[in-house]
C-alpha positions, 0 to 999 in steps of 0.5 A, a space after each residue: 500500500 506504500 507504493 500505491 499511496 505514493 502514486 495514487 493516480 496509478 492503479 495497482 494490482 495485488 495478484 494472487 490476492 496476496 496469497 503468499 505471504 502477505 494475504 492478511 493484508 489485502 484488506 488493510 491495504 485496500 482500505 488505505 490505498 482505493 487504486 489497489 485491485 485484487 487478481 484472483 490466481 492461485 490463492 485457494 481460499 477465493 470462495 471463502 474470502 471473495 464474498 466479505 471482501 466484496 461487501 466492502 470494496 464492491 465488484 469493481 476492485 475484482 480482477 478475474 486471473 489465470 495464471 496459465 500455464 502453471 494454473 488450471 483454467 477451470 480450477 481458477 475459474 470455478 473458485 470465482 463461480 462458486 462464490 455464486 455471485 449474480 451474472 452481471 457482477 461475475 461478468 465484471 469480475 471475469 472480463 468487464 473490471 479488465 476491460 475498464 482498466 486497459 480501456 476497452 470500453 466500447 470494444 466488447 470487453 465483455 
C-alpha cells in the first residue's frame, strides 16, 4: 500500500490476492490505498474470502486471473463461480473490471 499511496493516480494490482505471504493484508491495504485491485490466481481460499471482501470494496476492485500455464483454467475459474455471485457482477469480475482498466470500453470487453 506504500507504493500505491505514493502514486495514487496509478492503479495497482495485488495478484494472487496476496496469497503468499502477505494475504492478511489485502484488506488493510485496500482500505488505505482505493487504486489497489485484487487478481484472483492461485490463492485457494477465493470462495471463502471473495464474498466479505466484496461487501466492502464492491465488484469493481475484482480482477478475474489465470495464471496459465502453471494454473488450471477451470480450477481458477470455478473458485470465482462458486462464490455464486449474480451474472452481471461475475461478468465484471471475469472480463468487464479488465476491460475498464486497459480501456476497452466500447470494444466488447465483455
Amino acid at each position: 500500500s506504500n507504493l500505491a499511496l505514493k502514486f495514487p493516480d496509478v492503479t495497482f494490482i495485488m495478484g494472487s490476492m496476496a496469497a503468499s505471504d502477505y494475504w492478511g493484508d489485502v484488506i488493510p491495504a485496500m482500505r488505505l490505498a482505493p487504486n489497489i485491485l485484487i487478481e484472483t490466481s492461485l490463492n485457494t481460499n477465493v470462495p471463502n474470502v471473495l464474498p466479505d471482501f466484496v461487501k466492502e470494496f464492491g465488484f469493481d476492485k475484482i480482477l478475474f486471473g489465470s495464471n496459465y500455464p502453471y494454473s488450471s483454467y477451470r480450477l481458477e475459474t470455478d473458485k470465482i463461480t462458486l462464490c455464486g455471485f449474480p451474472e452481471e457482477e461475475m461478468r465484471k469480475i471475469f472480463t468487464g473490471n479488465a476491460g475498464k482498466l486497459l480501456q476497452l470500453e466500447g470494444r466488447h470487453a465483455d
